[in-house]
MMTF fields as JSON, N, C-alpha, C and O atoms, coordinates in Angstrom:
{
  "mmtfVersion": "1.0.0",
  "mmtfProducer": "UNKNOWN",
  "numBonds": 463,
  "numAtoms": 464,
  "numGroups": 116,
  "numChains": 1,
  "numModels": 1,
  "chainsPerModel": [1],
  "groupsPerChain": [116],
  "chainIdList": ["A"],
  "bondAtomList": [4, 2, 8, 6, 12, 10, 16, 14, 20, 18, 24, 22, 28, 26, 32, 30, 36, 34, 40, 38, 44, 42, 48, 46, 52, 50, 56, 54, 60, 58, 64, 62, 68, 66, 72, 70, 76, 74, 80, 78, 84, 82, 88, 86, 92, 90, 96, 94, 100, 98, 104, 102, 108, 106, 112, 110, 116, 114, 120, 118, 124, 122, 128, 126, 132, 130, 136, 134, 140, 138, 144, 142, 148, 146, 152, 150, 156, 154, 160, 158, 164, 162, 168, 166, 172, 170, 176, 174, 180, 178, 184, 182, 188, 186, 192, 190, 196, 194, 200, 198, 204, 202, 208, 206, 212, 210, 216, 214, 220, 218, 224, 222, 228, 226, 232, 230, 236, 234, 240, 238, 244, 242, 248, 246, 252, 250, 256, 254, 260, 258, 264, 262, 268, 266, 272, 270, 276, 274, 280, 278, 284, 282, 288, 286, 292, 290, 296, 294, 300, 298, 304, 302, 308, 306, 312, 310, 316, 314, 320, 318, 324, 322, 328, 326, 332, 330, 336, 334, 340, 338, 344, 342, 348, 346, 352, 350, 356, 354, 360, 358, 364, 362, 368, 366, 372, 370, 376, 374, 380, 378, 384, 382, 388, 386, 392, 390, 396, 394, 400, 398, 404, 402, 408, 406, 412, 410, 416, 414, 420, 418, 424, 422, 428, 426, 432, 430, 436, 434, 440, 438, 444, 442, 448, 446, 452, 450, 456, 454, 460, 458],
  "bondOrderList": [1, 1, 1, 1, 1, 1, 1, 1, 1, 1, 1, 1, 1, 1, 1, 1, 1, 1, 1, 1, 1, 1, 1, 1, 1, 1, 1, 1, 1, 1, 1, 1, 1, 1, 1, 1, 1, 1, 1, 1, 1, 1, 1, 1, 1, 1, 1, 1, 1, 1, 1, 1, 1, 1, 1, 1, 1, 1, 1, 1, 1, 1, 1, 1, 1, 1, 1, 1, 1, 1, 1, 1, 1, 1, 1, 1, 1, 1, 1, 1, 1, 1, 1, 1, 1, 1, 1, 1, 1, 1, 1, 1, 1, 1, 1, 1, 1, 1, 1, 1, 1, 1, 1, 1, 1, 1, 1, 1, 1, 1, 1, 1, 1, 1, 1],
  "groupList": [{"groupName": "UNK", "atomNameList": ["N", "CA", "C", "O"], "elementList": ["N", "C", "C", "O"], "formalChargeList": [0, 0, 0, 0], "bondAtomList": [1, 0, 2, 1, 3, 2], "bondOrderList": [1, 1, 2], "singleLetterCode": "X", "chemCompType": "L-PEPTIDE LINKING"}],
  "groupTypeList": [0, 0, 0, 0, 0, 0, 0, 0, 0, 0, 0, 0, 0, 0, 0, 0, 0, 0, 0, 0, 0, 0, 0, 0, 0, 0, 0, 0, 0, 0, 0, 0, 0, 0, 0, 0, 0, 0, 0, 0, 0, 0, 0, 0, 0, 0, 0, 0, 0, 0, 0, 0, 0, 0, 0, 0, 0, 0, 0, 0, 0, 0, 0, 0, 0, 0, 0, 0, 0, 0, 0, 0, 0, 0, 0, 0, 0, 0, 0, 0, 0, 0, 0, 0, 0, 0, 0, 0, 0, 0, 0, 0, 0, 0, 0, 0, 0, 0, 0, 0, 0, 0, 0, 0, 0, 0, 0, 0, 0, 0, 0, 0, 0, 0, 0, 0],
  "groupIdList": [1, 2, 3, 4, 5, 6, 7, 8, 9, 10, 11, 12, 13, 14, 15, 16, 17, 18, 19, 20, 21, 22, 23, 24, 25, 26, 27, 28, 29, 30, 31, 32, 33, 34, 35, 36, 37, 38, 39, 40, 41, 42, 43, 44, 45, 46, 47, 48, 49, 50, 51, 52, 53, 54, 55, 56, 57, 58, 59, 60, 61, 62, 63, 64, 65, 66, 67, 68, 69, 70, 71, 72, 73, 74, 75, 76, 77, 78, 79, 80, 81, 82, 83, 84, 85, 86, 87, 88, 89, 90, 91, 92, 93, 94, 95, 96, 97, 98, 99, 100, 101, 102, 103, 104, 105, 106, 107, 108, 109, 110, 111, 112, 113, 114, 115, 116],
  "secStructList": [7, 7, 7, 7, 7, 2, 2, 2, 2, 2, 2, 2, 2, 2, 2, 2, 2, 2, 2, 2, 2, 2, 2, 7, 7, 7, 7, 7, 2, 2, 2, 2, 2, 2, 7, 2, 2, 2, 2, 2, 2, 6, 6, 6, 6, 6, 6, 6, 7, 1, 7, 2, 2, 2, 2, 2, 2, 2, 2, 2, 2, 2, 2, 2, 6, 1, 7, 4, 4, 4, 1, 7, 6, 6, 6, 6, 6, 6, 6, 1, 1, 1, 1, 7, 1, 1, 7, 7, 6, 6, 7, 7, 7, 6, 6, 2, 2, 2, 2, 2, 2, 2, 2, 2, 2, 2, 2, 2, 2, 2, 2, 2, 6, 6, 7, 7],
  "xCoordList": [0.827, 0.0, 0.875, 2.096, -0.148, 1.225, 1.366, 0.599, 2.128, 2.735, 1.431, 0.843, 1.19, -0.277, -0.069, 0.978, -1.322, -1.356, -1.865, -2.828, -1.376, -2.052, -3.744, -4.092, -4.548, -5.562, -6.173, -6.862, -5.83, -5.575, -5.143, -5.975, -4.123, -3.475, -4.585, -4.66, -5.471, -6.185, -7.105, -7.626, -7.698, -8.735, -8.552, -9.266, -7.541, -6.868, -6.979, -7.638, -6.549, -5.939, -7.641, -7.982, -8.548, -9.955, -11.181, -12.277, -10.304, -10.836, -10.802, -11.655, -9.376, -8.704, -9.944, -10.47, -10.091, -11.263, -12.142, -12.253, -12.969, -14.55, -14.441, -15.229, -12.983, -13.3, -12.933, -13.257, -11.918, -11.694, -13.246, -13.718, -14.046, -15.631, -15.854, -15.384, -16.451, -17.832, -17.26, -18.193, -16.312, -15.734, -14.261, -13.625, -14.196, -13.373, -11.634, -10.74, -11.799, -10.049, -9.594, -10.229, -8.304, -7.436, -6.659, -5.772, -7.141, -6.55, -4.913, -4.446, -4.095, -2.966, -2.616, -2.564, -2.411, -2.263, -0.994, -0.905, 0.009, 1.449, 0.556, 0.432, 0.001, -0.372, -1.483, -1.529, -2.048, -3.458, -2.842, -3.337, -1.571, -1.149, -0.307, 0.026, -0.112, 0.866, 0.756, 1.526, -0.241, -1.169, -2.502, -3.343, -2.727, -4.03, -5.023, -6.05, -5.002, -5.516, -6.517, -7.696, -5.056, -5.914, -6.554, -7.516, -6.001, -7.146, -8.351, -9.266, -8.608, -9.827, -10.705, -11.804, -10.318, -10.509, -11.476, -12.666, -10.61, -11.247, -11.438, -11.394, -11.839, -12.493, -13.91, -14.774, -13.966, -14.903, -16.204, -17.33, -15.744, -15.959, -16.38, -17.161, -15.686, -16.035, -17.064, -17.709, -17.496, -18.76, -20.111, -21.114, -19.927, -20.873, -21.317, -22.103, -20.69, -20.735, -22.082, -22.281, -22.936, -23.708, -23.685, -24.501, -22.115, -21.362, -21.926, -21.846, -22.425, -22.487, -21.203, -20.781, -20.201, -19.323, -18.599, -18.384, -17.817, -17.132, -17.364, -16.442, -18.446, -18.797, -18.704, -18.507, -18.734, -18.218, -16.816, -16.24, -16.037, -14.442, -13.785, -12.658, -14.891, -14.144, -14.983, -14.637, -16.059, -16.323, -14.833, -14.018, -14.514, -13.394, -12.341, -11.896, -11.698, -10.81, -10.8, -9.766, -11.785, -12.176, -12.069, -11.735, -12.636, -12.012, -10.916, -10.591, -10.061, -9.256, -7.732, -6.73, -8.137, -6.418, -6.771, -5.889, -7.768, -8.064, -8.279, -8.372, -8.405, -9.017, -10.238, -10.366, -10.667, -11.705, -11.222, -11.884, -10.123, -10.68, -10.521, -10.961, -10.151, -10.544, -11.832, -11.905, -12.917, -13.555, -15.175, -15.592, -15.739, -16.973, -17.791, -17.772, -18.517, -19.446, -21.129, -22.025, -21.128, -21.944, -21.285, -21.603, -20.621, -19.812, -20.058, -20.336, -19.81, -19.344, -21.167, -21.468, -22.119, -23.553, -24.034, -25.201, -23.494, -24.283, -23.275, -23.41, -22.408, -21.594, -22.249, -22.212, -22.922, -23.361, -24.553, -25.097, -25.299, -26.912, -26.912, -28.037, -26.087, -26.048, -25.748, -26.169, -24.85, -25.017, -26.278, -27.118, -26.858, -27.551, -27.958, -27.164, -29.002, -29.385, -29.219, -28.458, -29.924, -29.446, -28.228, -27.66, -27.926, -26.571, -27.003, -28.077, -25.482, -25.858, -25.476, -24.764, -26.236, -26.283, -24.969, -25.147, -23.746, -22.473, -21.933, -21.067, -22.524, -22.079, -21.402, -21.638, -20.681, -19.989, -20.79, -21.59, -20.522, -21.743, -20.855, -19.626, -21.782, -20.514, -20.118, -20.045, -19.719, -18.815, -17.523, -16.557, -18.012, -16.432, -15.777, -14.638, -16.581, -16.609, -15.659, -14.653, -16.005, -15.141, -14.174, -13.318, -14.036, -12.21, -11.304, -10.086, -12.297, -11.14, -10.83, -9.689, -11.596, -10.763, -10.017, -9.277, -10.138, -9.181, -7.935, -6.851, -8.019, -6.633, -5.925, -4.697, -7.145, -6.374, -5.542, -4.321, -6.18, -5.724, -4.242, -3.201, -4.238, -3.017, -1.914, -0.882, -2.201, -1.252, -0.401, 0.799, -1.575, -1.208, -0.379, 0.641, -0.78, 0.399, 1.274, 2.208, 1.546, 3.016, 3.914, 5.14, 2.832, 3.564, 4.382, 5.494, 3.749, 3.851, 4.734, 5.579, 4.69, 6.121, 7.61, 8.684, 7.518, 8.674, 9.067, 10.098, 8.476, 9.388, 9.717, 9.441, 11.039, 11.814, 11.549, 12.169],
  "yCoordList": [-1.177, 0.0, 1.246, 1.275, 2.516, 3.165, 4.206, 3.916, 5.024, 5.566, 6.228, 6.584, 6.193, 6.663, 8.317, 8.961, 8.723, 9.738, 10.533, 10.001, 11.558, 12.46, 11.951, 11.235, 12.154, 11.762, 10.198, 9.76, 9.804, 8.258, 7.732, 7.046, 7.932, 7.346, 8.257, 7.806, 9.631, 9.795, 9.148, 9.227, 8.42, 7.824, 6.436, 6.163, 5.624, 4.206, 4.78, 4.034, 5.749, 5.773, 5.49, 4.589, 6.585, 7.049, 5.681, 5.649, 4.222, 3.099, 2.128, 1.303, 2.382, 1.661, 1.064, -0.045, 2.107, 2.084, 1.517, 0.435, 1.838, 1.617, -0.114, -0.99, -0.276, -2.125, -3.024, -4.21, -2.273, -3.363, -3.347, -4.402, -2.032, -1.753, -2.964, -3.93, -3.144, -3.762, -5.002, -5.802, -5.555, -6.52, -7.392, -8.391, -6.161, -7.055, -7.473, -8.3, -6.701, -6.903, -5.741, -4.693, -5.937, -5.074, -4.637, -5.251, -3.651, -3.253, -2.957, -2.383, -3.349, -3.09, -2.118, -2.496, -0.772, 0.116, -0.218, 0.018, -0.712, -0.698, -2.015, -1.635, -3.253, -4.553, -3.735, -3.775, -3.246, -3.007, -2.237, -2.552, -1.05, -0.476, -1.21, -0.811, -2.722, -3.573, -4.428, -4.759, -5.18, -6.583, -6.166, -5.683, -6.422, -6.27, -6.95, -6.326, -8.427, -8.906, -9.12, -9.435, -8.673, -7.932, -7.15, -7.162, -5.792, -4.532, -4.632, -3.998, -5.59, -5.98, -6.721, -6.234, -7.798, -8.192, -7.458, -7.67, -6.527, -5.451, -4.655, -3.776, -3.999, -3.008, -3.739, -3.233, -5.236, -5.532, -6.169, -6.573, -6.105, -6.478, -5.301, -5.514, -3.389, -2.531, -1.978, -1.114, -2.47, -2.571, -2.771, -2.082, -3.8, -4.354, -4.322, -5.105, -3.254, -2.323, -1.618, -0.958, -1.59, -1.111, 0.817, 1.731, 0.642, 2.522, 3.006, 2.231, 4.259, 4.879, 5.293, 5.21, 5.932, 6.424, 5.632, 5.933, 4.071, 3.504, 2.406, 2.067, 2.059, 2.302, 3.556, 3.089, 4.715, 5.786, 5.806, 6.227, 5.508, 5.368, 4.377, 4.366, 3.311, 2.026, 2.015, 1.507, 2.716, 3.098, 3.865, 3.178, 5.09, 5.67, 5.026, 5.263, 4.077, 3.558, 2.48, 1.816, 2.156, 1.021, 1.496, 0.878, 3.209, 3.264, 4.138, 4.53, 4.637, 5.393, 4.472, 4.761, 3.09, 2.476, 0.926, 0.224, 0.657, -0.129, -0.1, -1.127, 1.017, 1.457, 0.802, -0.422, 1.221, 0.995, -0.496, -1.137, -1.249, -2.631, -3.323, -4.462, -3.169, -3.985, -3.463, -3.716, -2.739, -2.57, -3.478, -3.707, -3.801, -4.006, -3.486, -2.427, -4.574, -4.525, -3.426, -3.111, -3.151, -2.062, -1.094, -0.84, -0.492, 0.476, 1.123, 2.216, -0.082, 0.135, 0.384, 0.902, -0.174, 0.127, 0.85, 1.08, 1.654, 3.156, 4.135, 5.328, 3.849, 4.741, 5.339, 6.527, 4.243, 3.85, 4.004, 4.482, 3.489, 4.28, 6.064, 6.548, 6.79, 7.886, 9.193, 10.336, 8.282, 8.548, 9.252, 8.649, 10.276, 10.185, 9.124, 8.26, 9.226, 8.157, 9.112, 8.774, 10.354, 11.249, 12.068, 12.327, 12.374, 13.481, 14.494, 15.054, 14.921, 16.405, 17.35, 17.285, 18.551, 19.531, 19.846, 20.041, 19.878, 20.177, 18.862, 19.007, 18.037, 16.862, 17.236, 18.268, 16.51, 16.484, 15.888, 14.981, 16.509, 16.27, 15.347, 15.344, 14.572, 13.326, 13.827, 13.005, 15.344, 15.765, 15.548, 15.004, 16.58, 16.709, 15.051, 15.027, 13.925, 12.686, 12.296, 11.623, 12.752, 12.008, 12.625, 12.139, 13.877, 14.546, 14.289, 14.352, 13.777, 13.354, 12.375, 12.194, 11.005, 9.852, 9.967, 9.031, 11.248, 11.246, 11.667, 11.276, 12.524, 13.018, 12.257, 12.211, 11.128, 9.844, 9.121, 9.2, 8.645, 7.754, 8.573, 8.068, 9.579, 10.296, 10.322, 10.135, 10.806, 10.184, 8.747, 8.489, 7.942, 6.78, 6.271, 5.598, 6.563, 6.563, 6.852, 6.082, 8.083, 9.114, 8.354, 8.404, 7.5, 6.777, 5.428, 5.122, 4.789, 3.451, 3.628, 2.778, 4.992, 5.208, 5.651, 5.821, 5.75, 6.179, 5.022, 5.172, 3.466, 2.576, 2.408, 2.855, 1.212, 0.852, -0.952, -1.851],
  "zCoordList": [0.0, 0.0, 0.0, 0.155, -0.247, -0.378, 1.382, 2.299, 1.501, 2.803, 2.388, 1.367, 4.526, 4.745, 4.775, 4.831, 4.723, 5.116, 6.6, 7.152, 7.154, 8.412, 8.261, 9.2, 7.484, 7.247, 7.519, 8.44, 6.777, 6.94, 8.341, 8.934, 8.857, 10.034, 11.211, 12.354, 10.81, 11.912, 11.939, 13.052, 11.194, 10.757, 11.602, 12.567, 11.135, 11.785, 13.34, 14.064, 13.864, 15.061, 15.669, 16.436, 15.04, 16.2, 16.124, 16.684, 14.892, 14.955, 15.864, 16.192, 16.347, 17.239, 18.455, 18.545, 19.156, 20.32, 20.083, 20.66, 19.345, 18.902, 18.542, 18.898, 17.584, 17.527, 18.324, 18.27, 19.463, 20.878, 21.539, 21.963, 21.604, 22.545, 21.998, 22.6, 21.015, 20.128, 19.689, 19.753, 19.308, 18.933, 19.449, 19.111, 20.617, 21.485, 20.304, 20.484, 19.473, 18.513, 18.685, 18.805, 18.702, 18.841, 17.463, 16.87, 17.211, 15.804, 15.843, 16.826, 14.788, 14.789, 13.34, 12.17, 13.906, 12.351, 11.767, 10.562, 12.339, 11.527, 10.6, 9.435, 10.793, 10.165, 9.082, 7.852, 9.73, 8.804, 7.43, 6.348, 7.481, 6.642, 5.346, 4.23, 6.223, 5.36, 4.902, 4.001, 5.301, 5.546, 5.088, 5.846, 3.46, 2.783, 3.186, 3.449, 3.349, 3.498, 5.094, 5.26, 6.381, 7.023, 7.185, 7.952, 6.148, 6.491, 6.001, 6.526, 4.713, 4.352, 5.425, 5.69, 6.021, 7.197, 8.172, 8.405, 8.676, 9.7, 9.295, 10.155, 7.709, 6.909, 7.319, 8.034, 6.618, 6.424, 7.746, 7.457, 8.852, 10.33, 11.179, 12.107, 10.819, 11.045, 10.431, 11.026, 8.799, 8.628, 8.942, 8.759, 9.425, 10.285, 11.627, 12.162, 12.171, 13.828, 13.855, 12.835, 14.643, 15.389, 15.463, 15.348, 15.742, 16.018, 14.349, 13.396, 14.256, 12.86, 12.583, 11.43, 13.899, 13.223, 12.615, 11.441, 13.26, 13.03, 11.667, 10.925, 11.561, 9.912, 9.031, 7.909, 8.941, 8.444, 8.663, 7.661, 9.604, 9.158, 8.477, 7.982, 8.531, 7.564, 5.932, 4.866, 6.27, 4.682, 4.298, 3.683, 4.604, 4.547, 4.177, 3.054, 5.011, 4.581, 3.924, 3.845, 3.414, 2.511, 0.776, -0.234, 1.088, -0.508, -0.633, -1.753, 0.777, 0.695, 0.425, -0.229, 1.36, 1.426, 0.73, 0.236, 0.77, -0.125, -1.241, -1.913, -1.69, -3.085, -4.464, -4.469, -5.027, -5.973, -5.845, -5.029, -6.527, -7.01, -5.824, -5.975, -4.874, -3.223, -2.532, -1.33, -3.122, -2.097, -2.679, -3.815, -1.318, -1.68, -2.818, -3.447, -2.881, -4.273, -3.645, -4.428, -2.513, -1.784, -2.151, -3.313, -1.825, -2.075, -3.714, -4.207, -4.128, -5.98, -6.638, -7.714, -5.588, -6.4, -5.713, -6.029, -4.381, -3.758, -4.599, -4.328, -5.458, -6.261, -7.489, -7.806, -8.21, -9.324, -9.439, -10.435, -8.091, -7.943, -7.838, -7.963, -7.683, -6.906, -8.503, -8.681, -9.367, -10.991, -11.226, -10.558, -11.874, -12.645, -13.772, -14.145, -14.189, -15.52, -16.72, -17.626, -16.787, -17.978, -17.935, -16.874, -18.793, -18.765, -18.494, -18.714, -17.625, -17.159, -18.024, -19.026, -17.331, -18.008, -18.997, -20.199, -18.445, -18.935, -20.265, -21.129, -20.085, -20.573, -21.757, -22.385, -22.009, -23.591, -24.517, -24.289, -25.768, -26.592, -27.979, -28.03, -29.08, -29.636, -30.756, -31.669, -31.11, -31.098, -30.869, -31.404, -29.198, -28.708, -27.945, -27.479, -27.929, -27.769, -28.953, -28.731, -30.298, -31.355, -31.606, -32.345, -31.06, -31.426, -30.525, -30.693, -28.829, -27.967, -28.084, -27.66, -28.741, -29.091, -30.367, -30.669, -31.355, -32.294, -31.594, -32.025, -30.427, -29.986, -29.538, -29.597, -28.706, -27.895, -29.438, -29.573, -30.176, -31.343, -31.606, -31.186, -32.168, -32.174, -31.794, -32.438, -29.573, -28.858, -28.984, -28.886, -29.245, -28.758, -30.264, -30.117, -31.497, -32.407, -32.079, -32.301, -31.373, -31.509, -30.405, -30.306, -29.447, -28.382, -28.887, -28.456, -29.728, -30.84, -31.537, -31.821, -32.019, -33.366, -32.396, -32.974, -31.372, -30.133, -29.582, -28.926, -29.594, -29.148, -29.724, -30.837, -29.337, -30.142, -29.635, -30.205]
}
């Protein structure tokens, strides 16, 4: 994972408490920062707490240090429900849709003709 942040590590620290109360574990932040498989673990165990807050800090760090492709499939459809269905107002129109994949096509030549 990568080096936490002030943010992050305040987040780990104000979890600490709330999952020894309710679940009786003792969180370890140096493991949780290093050990994926644990922080999913007790991402996914602080979920399921009773505390609102302490589900609000492991939502948090569920898509903050876990990121998009480790996190729950809840997560990924209160994301996706929360979308609009029509485009917004600003939207790009298919137009400017077909000159930015001409620019992409472009790049990605100019990237193709540069290896070797």
């Amino acid at each position: 994972m990568d080096p936490p942040d002030s943010e992050t590590m305040s987040y780990l620290v104000r979890m600490v408490t709330p999952m020894k109360r309710e679940f009786g574990r003792s969180l370890d932040v140096h493991q949780f920062l290093h050990d994926l498989p644990y922080a999913t673990e007790v991402v996914q165990e602080a979920l399921k707490s009773k505390d609102e807050r302490l589900r609000s800090y492991a939502a948090y760090m569920e898509t903050k240090v876990l990121g998009p492709r480790n996190s729950s499939a809840s997560v990924l459809k209160k994301a996706s429900a929360a979308k609009p269905a029509q485009p917004a107002v600003g939207a790009p129109h298919e137009k400017e849709i077909e000159l930015s994949d001409d620019l992409r096509a472009q790049a990605i030549a100019r990237y193709r003709s540069g290896l070797r």
